[in-house]
gemmi code that builds the backbone of each chain (N, CA, C; Angstrom):
import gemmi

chains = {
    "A": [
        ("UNK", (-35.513, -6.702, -32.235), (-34.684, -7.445, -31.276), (-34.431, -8.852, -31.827)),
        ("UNK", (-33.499, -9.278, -31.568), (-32.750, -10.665, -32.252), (-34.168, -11.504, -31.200)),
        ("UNK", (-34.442, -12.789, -31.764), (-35.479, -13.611, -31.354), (-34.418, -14.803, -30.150)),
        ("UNK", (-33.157, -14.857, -30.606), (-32.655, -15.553, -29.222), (-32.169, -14.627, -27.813)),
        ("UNK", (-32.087, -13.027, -28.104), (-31.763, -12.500, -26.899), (-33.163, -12.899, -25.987)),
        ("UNK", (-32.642, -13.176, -24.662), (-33.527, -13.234, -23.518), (-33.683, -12.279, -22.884)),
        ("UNK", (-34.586, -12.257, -22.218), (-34.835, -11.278, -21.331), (-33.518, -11.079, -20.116)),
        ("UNK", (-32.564, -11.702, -19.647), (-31.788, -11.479, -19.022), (-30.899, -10.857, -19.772)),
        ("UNK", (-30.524, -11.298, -21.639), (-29.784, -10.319, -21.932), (-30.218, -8.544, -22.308)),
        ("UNK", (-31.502, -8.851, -22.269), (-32.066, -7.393, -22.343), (-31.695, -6.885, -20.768)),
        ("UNK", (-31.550, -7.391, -20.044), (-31.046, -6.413, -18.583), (-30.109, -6.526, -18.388)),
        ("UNK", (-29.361, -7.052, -18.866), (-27.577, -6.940, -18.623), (-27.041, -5.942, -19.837)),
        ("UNK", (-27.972, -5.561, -21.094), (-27.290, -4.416, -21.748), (-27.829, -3.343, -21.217)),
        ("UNK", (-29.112, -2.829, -20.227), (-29.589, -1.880, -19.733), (-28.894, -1.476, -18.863)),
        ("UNK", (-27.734, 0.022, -19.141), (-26.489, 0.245, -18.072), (-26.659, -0.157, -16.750)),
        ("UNK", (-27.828, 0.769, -15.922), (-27.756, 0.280, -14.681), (-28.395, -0.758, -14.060)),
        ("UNK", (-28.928, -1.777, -14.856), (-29.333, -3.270, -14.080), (-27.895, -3.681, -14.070)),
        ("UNK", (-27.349, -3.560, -14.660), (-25.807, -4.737, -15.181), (-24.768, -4.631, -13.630)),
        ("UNK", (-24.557, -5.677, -12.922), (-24.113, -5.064, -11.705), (-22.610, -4.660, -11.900)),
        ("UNK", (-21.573, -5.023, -13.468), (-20.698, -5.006, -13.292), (-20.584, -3.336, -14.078)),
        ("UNK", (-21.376, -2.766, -14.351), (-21.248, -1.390, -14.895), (-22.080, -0.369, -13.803)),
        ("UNK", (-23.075, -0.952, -12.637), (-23.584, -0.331, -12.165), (-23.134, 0.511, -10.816)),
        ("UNK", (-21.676, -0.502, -10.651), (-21.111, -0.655, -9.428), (-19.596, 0.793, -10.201)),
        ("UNK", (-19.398, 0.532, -10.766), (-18.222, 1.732, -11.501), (-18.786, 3.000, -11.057)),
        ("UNK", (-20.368, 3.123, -11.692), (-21.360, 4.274, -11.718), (-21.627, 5.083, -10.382)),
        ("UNK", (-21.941, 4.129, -9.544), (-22.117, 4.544, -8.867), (-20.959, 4.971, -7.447)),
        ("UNK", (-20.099, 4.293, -8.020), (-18.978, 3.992, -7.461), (-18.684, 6.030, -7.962)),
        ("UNK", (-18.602, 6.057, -8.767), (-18.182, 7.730, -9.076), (-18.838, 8.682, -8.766)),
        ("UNK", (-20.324, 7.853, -8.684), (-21.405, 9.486, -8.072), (-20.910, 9.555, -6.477)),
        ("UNK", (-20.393, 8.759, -6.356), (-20.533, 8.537, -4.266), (-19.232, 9.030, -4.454)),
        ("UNK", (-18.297, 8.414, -5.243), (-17.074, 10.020, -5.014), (-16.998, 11.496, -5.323)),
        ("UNK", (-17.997, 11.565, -6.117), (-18.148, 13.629, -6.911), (-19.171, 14.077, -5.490)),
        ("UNK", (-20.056, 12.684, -5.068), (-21.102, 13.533, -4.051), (-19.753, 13.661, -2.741)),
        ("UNK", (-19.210, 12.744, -2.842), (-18.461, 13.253, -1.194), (-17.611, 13.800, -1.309)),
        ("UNK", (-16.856, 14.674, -2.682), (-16.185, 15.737, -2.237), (-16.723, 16.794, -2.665)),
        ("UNK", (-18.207, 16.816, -3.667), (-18.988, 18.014, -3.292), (-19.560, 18.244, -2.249)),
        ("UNK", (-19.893, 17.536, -1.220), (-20.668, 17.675, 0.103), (-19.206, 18.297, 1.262)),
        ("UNK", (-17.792, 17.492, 1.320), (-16.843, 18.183, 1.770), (-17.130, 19.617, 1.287)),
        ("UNK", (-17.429, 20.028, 0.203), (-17.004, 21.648, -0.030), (-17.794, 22.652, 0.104)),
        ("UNK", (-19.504, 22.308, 0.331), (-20.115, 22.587, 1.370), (-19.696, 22.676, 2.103)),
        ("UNK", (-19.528, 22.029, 3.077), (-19.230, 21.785, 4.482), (-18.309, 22.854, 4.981)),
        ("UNK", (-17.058, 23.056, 4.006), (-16.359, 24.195, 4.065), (-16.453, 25.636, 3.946)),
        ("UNK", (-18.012, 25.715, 3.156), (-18.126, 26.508, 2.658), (-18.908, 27.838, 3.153)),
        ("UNK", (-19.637, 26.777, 4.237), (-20.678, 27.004, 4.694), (-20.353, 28.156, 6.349)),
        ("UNK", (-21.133, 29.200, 6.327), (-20.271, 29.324, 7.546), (-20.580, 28.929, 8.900)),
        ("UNK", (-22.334, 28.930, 9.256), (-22.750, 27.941, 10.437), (-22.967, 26.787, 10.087)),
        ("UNK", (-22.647, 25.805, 10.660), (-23.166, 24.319, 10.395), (-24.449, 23.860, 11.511)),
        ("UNK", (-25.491, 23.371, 10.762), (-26.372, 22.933, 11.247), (-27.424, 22.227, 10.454)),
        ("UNK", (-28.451, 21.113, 10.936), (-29.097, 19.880, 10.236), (-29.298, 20.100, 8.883)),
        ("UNK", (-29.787, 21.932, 9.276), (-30.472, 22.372, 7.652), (-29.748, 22.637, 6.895)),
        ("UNK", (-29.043, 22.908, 7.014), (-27.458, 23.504, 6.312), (-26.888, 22.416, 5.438)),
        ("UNK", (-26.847, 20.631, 7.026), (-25.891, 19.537, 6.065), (-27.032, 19.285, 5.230)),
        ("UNK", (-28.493, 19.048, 5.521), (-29.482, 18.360, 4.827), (-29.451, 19.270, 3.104)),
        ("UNK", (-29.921, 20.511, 3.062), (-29.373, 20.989, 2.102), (-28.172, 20.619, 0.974)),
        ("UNK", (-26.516, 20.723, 1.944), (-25.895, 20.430, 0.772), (-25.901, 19.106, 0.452)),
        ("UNK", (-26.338, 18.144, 1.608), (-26.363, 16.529, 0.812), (-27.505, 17.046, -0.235)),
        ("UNK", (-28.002, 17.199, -0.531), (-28.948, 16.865, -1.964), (-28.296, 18.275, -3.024)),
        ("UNK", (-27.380, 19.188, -2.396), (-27.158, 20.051, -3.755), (-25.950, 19.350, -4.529)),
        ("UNK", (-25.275, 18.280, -2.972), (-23.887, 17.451, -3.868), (-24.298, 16.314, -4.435)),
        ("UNK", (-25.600, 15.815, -4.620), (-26.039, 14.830, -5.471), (-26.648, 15.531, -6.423)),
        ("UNK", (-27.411, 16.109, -6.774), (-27.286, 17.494, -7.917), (-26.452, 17.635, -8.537)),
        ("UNK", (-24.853, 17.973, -7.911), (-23.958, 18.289, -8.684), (-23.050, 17.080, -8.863)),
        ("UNK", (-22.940, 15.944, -8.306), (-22.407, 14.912, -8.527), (-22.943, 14.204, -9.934)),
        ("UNK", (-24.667, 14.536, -10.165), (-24.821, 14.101, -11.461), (-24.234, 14.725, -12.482)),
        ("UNK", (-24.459, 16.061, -12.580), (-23.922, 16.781, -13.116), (-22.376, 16.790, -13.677)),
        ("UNK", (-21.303, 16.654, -12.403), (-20.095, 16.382, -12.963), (-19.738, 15.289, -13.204)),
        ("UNK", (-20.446, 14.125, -13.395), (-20.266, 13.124, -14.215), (-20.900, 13.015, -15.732)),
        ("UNK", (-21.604, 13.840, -15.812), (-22.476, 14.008, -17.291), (-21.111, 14.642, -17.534)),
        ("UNK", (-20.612, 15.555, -17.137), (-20.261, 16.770, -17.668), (-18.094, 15.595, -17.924)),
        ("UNK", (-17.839, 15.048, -16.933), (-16.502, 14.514, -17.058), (-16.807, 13.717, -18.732)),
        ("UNK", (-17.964, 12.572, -18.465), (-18.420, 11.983, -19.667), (-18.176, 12.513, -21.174)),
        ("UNK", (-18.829, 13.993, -21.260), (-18.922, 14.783, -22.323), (-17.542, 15.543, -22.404)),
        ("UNK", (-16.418, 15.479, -21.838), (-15.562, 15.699, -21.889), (-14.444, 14.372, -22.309)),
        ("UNK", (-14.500, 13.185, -21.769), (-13.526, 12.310, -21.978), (-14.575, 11.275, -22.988)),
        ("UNK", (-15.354, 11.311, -23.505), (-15.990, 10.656, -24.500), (-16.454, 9.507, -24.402)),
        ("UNK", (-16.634, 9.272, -22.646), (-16.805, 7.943, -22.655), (-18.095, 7.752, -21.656)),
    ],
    "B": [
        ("UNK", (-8.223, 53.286, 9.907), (-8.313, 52.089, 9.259), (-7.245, 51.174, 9.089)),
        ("UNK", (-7.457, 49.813, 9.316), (-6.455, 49.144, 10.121), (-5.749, 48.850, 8.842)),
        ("UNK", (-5.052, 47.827, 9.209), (-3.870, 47.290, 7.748), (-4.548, 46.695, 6.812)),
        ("UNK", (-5.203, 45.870, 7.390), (-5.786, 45.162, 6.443), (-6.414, 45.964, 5.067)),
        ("UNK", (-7.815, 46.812, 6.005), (-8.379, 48.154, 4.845), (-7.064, 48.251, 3.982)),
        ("UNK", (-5.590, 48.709, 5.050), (-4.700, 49.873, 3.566), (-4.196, 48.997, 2.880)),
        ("UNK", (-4.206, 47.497, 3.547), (-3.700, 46.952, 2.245), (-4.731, 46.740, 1.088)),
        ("UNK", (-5.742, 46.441, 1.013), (-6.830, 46.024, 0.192), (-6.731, 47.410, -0.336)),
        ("UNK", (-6.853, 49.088, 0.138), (-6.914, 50.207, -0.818), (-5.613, 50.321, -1.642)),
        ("UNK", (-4.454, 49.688, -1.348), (-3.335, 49.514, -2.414), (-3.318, 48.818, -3.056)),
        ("UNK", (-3.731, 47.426, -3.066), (-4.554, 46.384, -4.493), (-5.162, 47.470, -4.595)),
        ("UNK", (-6.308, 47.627, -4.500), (-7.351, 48.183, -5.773), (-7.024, 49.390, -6.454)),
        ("UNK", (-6.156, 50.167, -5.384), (-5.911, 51.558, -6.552), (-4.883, 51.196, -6.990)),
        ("UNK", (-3.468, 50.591, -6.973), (-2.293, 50.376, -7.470), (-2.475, 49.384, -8.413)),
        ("UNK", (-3.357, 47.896, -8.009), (-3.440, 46.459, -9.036), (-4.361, 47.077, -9.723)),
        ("UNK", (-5.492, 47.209, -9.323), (-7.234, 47.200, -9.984), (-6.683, 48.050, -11.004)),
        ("UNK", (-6.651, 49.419, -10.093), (-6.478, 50.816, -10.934), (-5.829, 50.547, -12.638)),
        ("UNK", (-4.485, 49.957, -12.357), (-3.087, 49.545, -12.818), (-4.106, 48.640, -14.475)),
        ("UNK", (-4.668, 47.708, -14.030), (-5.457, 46.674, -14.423), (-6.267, 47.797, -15.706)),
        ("UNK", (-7.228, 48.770, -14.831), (-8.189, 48.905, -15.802), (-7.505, 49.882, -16.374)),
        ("UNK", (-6.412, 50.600, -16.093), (-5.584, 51.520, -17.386), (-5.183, 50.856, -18.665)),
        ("UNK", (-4.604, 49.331, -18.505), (-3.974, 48.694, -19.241), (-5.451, 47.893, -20.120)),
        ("UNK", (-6.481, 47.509, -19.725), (-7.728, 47.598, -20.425), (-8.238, 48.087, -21.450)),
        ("UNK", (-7.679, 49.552, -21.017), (-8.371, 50.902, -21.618), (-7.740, 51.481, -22.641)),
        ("UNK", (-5.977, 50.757, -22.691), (-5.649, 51.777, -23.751), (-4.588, 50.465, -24.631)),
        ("UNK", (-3.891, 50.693, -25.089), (-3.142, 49.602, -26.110), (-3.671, 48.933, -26.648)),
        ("UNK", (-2.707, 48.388, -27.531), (-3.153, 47.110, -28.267), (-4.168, 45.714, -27.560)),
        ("UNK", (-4.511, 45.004, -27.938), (-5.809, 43.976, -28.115), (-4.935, 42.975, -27.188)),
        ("UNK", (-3.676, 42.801, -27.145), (-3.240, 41.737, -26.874), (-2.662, 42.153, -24.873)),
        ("UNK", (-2.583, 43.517, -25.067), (-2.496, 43.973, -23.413), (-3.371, 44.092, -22.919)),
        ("UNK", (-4.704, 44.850, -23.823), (-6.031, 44.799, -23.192), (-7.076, 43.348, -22.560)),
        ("UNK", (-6.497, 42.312, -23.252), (-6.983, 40.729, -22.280), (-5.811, 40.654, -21.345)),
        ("UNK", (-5.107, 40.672, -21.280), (-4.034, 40.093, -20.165), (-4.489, 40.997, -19.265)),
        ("UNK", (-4.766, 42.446, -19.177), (-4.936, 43.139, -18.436), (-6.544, 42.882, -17.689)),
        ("UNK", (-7.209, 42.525, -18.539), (-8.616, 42.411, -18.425), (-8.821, 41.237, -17.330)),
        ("UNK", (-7.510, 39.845, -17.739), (-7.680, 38.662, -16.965), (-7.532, 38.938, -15.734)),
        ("UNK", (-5.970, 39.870, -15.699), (-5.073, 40.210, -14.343), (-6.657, 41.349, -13.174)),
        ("UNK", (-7.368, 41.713, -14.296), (-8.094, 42.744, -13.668), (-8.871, 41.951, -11.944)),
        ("UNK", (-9.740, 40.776, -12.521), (-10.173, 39.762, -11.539), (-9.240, 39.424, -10.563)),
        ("UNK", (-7.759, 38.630, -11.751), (-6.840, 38.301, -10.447), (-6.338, 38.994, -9.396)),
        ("UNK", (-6.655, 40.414, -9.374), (-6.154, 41.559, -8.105), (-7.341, 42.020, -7.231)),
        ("UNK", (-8.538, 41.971, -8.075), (-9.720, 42.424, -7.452), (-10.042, 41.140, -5.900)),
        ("UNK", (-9.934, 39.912, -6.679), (-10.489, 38.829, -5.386), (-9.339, 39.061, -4.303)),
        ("UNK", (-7.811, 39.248, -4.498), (-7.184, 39.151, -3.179), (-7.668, 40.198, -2.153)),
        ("UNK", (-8.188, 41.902, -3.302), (-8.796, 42.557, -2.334), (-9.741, 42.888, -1.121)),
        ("UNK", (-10.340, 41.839, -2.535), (-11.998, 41.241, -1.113), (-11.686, 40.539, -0.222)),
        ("UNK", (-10.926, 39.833, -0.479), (-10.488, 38.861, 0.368), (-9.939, 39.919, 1.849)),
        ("UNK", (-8.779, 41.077, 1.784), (-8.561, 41.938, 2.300), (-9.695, 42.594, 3.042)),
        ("UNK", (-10.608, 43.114, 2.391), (-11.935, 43.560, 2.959), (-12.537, 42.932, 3.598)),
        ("UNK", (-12.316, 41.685, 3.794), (-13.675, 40.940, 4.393), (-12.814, 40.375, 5.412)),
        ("UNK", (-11.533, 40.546, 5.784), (-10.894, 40.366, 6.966), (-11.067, 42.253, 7.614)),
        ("UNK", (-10.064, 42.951, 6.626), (-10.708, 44.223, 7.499), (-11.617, 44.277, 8.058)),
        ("UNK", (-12.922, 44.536, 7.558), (-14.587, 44.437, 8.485), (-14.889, 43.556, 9.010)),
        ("UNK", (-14.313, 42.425, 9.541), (-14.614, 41.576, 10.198), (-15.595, 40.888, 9.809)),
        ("UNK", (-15.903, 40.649, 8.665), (-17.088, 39.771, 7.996), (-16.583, 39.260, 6.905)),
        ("UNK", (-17.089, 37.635, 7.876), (-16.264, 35.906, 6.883), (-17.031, 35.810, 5.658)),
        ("UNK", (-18.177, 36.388, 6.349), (-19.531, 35.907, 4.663), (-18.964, 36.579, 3.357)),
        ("UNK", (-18.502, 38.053, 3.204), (-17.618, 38.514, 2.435), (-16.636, 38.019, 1.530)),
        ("UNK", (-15.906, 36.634, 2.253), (-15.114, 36.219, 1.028), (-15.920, 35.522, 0.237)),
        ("UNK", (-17.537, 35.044, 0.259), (-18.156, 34.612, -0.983), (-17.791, 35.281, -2.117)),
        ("UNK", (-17.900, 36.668, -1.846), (-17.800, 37.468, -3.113), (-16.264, 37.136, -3.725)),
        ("UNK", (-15.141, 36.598, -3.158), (-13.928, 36.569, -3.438), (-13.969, 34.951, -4.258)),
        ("UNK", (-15.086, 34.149, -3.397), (-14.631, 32.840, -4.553), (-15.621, 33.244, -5.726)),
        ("UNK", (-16.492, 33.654, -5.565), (-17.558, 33.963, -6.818), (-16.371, 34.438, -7.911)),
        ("UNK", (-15.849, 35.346, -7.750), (-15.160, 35.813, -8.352), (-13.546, 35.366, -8.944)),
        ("UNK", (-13.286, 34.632, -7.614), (-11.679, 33.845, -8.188), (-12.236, 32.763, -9.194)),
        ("UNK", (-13.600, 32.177, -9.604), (-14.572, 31.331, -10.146), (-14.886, 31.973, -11.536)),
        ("UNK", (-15.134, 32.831, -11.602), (-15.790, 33.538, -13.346), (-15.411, 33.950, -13.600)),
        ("UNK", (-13.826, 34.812, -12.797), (-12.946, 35.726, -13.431), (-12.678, 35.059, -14.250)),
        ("UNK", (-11.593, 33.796, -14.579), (-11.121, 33.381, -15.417), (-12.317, 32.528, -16.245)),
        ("UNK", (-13.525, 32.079, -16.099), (-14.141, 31.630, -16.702), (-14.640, 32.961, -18.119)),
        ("UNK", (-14.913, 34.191, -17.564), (-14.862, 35.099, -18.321), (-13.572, 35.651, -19.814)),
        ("UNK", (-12.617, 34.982, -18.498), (-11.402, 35.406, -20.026), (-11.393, 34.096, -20.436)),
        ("UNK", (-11.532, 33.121, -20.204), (-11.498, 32.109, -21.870), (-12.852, 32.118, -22.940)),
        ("UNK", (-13.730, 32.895, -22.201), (-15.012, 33.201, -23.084), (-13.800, 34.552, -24.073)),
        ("UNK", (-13.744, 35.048, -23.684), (-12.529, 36.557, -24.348), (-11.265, 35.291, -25.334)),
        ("UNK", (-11.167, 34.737, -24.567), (-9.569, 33.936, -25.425), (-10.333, 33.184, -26.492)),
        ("UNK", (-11.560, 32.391, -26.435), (-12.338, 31.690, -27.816), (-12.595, 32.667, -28.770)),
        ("UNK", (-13.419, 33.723, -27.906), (-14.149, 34.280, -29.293), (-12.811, 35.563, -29.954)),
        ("UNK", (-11.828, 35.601, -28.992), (-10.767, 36.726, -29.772), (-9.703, 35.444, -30.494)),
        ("UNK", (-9.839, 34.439, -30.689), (-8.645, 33.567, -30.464), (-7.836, 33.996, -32.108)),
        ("UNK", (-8.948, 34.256, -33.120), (-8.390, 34.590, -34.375), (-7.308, 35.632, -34.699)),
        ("UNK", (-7.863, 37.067, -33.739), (-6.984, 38.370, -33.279), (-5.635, 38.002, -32.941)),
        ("UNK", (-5.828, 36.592, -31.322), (-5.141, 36.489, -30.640), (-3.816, 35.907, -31.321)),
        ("UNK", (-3.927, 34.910, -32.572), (-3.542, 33.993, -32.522), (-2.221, 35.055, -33.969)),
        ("UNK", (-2.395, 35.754, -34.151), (-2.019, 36.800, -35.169), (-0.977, 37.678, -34.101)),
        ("UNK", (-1.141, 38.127, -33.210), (-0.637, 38.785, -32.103), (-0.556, 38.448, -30.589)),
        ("UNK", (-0.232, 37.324, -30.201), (0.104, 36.835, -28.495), (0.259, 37.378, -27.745)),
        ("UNK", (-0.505, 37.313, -26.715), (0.481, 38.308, -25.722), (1.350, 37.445, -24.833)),
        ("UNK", (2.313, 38.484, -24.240), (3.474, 37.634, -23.799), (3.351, 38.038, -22.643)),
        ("UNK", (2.762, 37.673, -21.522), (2.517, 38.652, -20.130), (2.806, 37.441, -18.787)),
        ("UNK", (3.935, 37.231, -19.235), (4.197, 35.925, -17.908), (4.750, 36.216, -16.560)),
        ("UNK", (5.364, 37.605, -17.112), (6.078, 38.446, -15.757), (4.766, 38.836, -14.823)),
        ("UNK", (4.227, 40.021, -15.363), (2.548, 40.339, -14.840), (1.724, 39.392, -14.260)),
        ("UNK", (1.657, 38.243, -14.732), (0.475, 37.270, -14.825), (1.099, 36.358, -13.377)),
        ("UNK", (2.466, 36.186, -13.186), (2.933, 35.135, -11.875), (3.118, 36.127, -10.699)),
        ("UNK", (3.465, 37.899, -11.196), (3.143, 38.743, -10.363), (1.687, 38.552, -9.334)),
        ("UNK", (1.083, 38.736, -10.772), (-0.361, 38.803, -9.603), (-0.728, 37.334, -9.051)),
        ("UNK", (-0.347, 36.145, -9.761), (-0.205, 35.140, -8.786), (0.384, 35.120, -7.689)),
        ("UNK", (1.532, 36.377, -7.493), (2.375, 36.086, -5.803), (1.343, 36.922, -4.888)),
        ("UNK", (0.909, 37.829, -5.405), (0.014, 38.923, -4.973), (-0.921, 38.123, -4.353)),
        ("UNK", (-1.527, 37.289, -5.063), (-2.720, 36.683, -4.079), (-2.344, 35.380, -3.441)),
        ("UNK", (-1.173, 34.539, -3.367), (-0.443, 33.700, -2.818), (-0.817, 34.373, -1.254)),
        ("UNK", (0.345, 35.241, -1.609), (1.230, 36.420, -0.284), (-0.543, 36.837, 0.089)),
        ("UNK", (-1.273, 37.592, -0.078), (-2.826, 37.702, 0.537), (-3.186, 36.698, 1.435)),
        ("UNK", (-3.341, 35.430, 0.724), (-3.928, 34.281, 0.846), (-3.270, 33.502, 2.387)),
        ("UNK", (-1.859, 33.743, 2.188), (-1.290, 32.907, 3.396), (-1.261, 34.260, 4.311)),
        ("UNK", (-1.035, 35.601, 3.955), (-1.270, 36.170, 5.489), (-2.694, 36.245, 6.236)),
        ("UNK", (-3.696, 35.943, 5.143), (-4.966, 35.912, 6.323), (-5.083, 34.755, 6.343)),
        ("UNK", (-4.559, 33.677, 5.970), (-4.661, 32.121, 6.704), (-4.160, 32.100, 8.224)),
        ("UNK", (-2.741, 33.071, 8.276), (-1.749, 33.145, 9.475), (-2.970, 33.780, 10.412)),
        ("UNK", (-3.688, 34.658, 9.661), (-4.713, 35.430, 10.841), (-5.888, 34.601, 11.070)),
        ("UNK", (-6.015, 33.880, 10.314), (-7.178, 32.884, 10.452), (-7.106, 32.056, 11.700)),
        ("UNK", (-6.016, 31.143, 11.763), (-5.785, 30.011, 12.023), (-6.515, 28.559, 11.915)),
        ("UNK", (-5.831, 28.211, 12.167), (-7.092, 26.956, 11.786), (-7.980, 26.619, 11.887)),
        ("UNK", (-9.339, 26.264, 10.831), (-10.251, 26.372, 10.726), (-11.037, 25.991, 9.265)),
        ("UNK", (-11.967, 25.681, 9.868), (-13.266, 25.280, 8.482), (-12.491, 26.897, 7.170)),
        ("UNK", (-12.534, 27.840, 8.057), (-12.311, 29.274, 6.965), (-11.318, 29.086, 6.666)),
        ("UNK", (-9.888, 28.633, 7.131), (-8.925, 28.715, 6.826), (-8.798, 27.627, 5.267)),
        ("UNK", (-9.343, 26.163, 5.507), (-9.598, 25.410, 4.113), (-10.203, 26.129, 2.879)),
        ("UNK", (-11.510, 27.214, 3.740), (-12.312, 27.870, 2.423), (-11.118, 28.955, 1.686)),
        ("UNK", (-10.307, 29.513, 2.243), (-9.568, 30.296, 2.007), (-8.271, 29.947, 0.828)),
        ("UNK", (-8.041, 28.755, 1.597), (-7.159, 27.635, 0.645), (-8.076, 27.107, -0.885)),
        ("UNK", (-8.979, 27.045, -0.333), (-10.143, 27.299, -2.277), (-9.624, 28.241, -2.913)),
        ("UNK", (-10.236, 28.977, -2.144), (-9.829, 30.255, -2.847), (-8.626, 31.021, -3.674)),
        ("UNK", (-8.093, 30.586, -2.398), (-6.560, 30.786, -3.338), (-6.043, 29.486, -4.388)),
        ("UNK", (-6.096, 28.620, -4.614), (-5.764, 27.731, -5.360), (-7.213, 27.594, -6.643)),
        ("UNK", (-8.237, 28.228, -6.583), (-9.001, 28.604, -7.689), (-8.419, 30.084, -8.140)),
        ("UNK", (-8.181, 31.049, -7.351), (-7.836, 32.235, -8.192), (-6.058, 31.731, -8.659)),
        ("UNK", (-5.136, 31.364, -8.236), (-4.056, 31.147, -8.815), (-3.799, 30.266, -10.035)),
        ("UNK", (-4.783, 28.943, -10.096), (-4.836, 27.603, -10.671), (-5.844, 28.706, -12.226)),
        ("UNK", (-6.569, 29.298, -11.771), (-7.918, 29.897, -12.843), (-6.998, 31.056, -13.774)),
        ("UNK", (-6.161, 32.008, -12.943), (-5.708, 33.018, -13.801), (-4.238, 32.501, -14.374)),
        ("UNK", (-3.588, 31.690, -14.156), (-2.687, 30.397, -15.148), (-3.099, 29.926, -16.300)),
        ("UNK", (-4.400, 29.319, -15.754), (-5.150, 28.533, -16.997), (-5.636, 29.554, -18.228)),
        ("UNK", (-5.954, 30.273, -17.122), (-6.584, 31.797, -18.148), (-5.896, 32.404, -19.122)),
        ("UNK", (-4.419, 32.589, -18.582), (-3.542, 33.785, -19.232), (-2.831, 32.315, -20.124)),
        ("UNK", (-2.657, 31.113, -20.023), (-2.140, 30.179, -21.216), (-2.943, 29.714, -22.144)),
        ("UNK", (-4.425, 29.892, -21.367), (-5.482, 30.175, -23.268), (-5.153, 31.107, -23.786)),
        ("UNK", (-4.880, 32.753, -23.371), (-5.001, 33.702, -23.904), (-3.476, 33.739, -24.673)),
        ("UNK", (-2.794, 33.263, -24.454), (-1.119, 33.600, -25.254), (-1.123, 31.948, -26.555)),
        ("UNK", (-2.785, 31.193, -26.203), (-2.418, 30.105, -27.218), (-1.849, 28.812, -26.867)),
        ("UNK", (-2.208, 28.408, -25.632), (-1.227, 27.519, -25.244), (-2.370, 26.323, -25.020)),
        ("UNK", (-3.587, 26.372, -25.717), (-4.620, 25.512, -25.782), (-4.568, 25.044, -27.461)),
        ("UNK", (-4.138, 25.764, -28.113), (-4.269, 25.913, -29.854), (-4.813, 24.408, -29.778)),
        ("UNK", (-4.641, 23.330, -29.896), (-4.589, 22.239, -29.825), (-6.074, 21.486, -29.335)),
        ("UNK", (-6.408, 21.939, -28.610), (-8.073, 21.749, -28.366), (-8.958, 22.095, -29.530)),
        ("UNK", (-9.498, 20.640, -29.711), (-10.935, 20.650, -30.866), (-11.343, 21.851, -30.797)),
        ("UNK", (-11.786, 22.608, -31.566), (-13.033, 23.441, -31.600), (-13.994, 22.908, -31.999)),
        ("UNK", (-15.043, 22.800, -30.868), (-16.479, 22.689, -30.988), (-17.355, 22.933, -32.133)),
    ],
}
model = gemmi.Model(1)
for chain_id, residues in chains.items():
    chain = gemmi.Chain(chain_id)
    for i, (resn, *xyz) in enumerate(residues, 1):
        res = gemmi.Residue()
        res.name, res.seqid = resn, gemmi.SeqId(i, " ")
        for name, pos in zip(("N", "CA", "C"), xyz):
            atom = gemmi.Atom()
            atom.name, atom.element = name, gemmi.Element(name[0])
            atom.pos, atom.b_iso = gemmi.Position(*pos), 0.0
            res.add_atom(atom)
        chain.add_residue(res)
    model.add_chain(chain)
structure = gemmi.Structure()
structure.add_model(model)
structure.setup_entities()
């Protein structure tokens, strides 16, 4: 490590401390989770606690997922 | 057996049937188009069936399937692409056929649906099996050539 980086620049290159890269990030998981959780919702044919509680955590599952996966596709 | 059943037994013995003849015999380049189209006729059926019997849980099997059908033929369009790319097939008449086929499915059991949570799932459905066997049948005629290979 270079002897003048500081410790603040060691957390501003660590992706998600950095608030101006952390906020994009997450900014995209909260959109893949809420229209994977919409498609649950649709999908599903009774709705009930266990049902939404379920797909909220299978659309954050797959919200990681299709952002790894958009990533490894658009190279970025 | 009501309409619904005879329509779903005329997809499967007229499309399906139709489907796995054209599979079974010709050249390499009718046998994928036929193979793709095979899925694209099978899900409008289920779809048919699972309004006939009165059971909604049934069209799972129709998105499962409007879902891997075509995921299955671009696994067929990569690994044949060398065959393919020597001999095209040209199947655009067939291929928007069975796209009206499950269009025309799709909006008459929406009309029977009416509105509803099922009626959106249904609208999946149909816009994954129409959007999937497009994508499908323009890998398979080469219309990806252009994509890196891995």
């Amino acid at each position: 490590m270079n002897p003048r980086t500081t410790l603040l620049d060691t957390l501003r290159t660590t992706p998600l401390l950095d608030p101006r890269r952390t906020l994009p990030v997450m900014a995209e998981l909260l959109a893949w989770w809420a229209a994977l959780a919409v498609l649950w919702l649709v999908f599903i044919s009774t709705v009930d606690p266990l049902e939404l509680a379920v797909g909220a955590g299978a659309a954050a599952v797959g919200a990681l997922a299709a952002r790894a996966a958009r990533r490894a596709v658009t190279g970025r | 057996m009501n309409g619904w059943e005879f329509a779903a037994a005329l997809t499967l013995s007229g499309g399906v049937g139709g489907t796995l003849w054209g599979v079974a015999t010709g050249p390499l380049r009718r046998r994928v188009v036929a193979q793709n189209l095979s899925t694209a006729l099978a899900c409008p059926a289920l779809l048919l069936l699972a309004q006939g019997y009165d059971r909604p849980s049934y069209v799972d099997l129709a998105l499962v399937l409007a879902l891997l059908g075509p995921v299955g033929t671009l696994v067929f369009a990569r690994l044949l692409a060398d065959e393919l790319a020597e001999d095209p097939p040209r199947a655009w008449g067939v291929t928007y056929a069975a796209a009206g086929v499950g269009a025309a499915v799709v909006l008459a059991l929406c009309v029977a649906t009416g509105p509803s949570r099922a009626l959106v799932k249904l609208l999946a459905v149909g816009a994954l099996l129409i959007g999937g066997n497009v994508i499908a049948s323009r890998a398979l005629a080469g219309g990806f050539r252009g994509v890196r290979r891995g």
